[in-house]
N, C-alpha and C positions, 0 to 999 in steps of 0.2 A: 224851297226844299224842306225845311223845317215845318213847315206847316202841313205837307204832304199828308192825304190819309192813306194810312196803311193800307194794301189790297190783301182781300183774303188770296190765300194760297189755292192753287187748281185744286180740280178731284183728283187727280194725277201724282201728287205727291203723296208720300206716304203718312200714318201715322202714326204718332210720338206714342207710345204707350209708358215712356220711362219714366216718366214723371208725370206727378197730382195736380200739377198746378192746372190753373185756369187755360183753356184759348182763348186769348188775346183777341181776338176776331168774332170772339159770338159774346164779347158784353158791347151793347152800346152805348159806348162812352161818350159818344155827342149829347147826349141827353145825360147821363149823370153830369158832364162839362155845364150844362145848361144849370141845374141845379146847383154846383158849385158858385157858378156866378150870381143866382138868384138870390145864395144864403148870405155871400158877402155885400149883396144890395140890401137884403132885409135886416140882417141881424150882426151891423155893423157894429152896435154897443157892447153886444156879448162877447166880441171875439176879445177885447179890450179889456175884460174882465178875467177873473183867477177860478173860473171854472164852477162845477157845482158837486155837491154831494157826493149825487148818484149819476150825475148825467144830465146833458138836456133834457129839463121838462119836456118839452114840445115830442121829442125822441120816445120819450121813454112812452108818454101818450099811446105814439105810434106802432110802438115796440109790445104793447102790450095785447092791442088789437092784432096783431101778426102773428105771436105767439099763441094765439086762441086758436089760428088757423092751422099748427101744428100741435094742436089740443092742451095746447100748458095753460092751463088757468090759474092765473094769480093774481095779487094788489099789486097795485104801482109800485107801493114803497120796496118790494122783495126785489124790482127789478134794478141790476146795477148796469149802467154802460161803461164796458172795460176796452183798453186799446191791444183788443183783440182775444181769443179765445186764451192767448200766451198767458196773457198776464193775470189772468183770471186762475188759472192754473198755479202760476207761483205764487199768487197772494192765498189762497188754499193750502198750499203746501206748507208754507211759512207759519202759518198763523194757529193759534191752539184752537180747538172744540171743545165743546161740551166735554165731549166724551169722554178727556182726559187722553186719549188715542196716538200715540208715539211713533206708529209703525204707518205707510200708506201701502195699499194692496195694488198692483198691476197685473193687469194679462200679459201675457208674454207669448207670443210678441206685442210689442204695443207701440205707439207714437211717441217716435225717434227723437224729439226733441223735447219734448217730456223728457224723456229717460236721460237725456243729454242733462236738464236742468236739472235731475234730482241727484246726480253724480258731482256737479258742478257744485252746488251746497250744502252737500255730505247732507242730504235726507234720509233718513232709513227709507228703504223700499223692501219689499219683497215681491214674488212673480207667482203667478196661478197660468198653468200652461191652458191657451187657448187656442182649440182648431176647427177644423169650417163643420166640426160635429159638435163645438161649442166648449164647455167647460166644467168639469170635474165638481158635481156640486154635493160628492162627501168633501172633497179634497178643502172647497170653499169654506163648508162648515167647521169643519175640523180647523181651519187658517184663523179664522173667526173667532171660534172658542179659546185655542191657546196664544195667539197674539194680541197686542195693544193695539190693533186697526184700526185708527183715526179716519180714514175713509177708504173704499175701493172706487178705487178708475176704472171708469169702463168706457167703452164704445158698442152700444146694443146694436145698434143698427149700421151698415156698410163699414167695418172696422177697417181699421188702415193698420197694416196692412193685406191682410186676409180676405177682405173684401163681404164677409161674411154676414150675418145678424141672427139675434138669441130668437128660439121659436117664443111664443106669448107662456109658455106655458116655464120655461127658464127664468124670463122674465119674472112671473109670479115668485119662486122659489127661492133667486137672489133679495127679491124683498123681502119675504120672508125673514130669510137667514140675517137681514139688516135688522131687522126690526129685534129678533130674537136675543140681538148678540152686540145690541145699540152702535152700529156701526153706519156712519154717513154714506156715501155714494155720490158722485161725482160722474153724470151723464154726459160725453162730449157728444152731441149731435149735433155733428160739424157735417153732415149731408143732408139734414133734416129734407132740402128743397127738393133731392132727387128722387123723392120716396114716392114710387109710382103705386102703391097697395096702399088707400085710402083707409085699411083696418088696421094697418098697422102701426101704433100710437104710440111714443118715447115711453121708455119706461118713469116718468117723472106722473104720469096722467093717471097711473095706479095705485102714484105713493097716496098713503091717506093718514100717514105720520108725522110728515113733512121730514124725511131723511134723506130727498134727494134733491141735489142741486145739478141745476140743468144749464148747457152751456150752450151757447146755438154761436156758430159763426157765419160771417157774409165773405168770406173771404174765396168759399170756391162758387158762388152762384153768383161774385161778382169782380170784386179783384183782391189780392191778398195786402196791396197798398194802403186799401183804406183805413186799415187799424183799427177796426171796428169789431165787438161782439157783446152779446148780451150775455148776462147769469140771473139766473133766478134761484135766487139764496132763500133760505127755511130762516122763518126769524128769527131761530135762536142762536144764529151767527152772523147778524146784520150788524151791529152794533162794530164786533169785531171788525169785519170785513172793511169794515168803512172805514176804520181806524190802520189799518192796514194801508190800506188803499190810499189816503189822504200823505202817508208817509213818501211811498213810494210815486205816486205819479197824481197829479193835483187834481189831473181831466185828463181824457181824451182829447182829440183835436177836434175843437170847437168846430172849426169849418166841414168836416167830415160828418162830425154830428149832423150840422146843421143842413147840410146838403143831402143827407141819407135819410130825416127825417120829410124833406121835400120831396125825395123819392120815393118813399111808400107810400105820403098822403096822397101824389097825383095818381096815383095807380100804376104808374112808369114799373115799382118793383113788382107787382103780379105780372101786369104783362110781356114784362122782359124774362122773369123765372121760368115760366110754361117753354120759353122761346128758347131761354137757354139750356133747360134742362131736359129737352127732347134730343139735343144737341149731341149732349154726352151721354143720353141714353141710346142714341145710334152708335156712337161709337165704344160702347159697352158691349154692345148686341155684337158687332163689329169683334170685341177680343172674344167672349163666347162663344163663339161660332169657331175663330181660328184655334181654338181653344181644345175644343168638339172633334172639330176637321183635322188637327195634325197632331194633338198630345194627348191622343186618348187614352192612352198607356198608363198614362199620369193624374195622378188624382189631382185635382182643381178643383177651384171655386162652381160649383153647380146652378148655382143663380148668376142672373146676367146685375154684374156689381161694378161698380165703379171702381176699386181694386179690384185686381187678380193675384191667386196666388198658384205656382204651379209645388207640387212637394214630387223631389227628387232623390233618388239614391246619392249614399253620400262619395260613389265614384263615378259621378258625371265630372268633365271636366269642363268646368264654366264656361271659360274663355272660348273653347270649342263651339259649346251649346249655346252660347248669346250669336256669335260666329253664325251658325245654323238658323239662327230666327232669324237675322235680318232675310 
C-alpha cells in the first residue's frame, strides 16, 4: 500500500481553483525519484561536507545555462542557490545596500507571505496600489523621490495575486524611475516557466545598471518540497549577501541540489516544463472562459493567467457568492 502510485483523478471531478499550488499528478516524480537516487550514488562525499558558498558548483553551472533560456544573462559568481524563493527574500530584507535605503516598496496587493515576514520583523514597508491596469507611475516616482527606498518588490509578470503582468512599456519606466532615484528592485519570476509569449522578457534583461535582482523559483513547475530557488544578485551586494546567507542557513539541501542539477543536465527539466505547463495552461484557459461565460458583470483578469482575480462591490455577500460558484 505504501508504495502504491497515486492515480490521476477522472475528467469527471472538478477543479481546485482555490489554491497555487502544484498538481501533484502532472510532475513526474518517478524520474525526479530517479535522480534523487542517482545523486546519493554519485556525490556521496558532498553530502558529508558543510555545504558551499554560493551553491553547488555543478548547479549553478546548470542554472546558468537555464537562466539564458529565460534571457537573464549573467556570471556564475552573481548566481546564489537559496532554499527557496523564501529565503532569498528575507536575506534581502534584512541586510543593508548600497543605497543606504531603510524603507522596502511593495504592490499591494502582493505575496501573502512576504508581507506575513515583513510584519513578523517589524520591516518598514510601505504599499503602491496595483491593478490588472497596472500601477500609478506618478504615485511610484513621487514614493521614490520622498522615501528611503532600499528596494521595490515586484512581480512583473503573472502577479499573485492578480494574475496580471506590466505592458514592456511600464516596464521601461519603473527602470527608469530605479535608475533615477538609485533604488534597487527585487523581480520575483516565480512563473517564469509558464510564459507562453516568447517576447516577453523579465524585466532583469533591460537592466543595464545592474539594479535588479532576479529571483526564479522551481517550486510551481515542480514541487514546492524541494526548497530550491535561484537569485541573481548585482555585485555590488554579493559580498553582503553572502555574509548574510552563511549566518543564517550554511546550504541548501545538498541532495536536492544535487538531484535538480541531474535534472536539468539530462534534459528531464525541459521536457517535463513544456508537459507541465500546457497542463495548467488548460486549465487557465479552463477559469477564463468560466470567467467570460458567468461573471461578465465583473471586471477580471482579461488575459488567460495562472491567477485570477474577480473585483467586487463591496455588498456582495461572500459566503453566498463562493456558495454560488461551486
Amino acid at each position: 500500500v505504501e508504495h502504491r502510485v497515486f492515480e490521476e483523478p477522472t475528467s469527471t471531478e472538478g477543479v481546485d481553483f482555490a489554491t497555487s499550488s502544484p498538481t501533484w499528478h502532472a510532475f513526474p516524480y518517478k524520474d525526479f525519484q530517479q535522480c534523487i537516487n542517482k545523486a546519493i550514488d554519485t556525490y556521496q562525499e558532498e553530502l558529508f561536507r558543510y555545504g558551499t558558498p554560493k551553491g553547488f558548483s555543478l548547479l549553478i553551472t546548470e542554472a546558468k545555462k537555464l537562466l539564458e533560456s529565460y534571457q537573464v544573462f549573467t556570471k556564475s559568481e552573481q548566481i546564489f542557490i537559496t532554499s527557496g524563493v523564501q529565503q532569498a527574500l528575507a536575506l534581502l530584507s534584512m541586510m543593508p545596500f548600497p543605497n543606504n535605503g531603510s524603507t522596502i516598496l511593495v504592490e499591494q496587493p502582493s505575496y501573502h507571505l512576504y508581507m506575513d515576514m515583513l510584519k513578523t520583523y517589524g520591516i518598514r514597508a510601505i504599499g503602491i496600489q496595483r491593478t490588472a491596469q497596472g500601477i500609478d507611475l506618478k504615485q511610484l516616482e513621487k514614493i521614490f523621490n520622498e522615501e528611503e527606498i532600499k528596494f521595490f518588490y515586484t512581480m512583473p509578470r503573472f502577479h499573485n495575486p492578480l494574475g496580471t503582468s506590466y505592458s514592456k512599456k511600464d516596464k521601461e519606466a519603473i527602470l527608469q524611475l530605479a535608475y533615477k532615484y538609485n533604488v534597487y528592485i527585487v523581480e520575483d519570476d516565480y512563473l517564469a516557466d509558464f510564459e507562453y509569449n516568447t517576447k516577453n522578457d523579465p524585466l532583469f534583461a533591460e537592466d543595464t545598471k545592474e539594479q535588479v535582482i532576479y529571483l526564479k523559483s522551481f517550486s510551481k513547475i515542480m514541487f514546492p518540497g524541494l526548497r530550491i530557488g535561484l537569485a541573481v544578485l548585482p555585485p555590488s551586494i554579493l559580498n553582503t549577501f553572502q555574509k548574510f546567507r552563511m549566518t543564517i542557513d550554511i546550504d541548501s539541501s545538498m541532495i536536492s541540489q544535487a538531484a535538480l542539477y541531474l535534472y536539468i543536465k539530462s534534459g528531464m527539466f525541459e521536457h517535463n516544463k513544456s508537459k507541465v505547463s500546457s497542463i495548467y495552461h488548460k486549465r487557465a484557459q479552463v477559469l477564463h472562459q468560466l470567467l467570460q461565460n458567468h461573471l461578465a458583470n465583473y471586471e477580471s483578469s482579461s488575459e488567460i493567467v495562472m491567477h485570477g482575480h474577480i473585483l467586487l462591490p463591496r455588498q456582495v455577500n461572500m459566503k453566498s457568492f463562493i456558495r454560488y460558484l461551486y
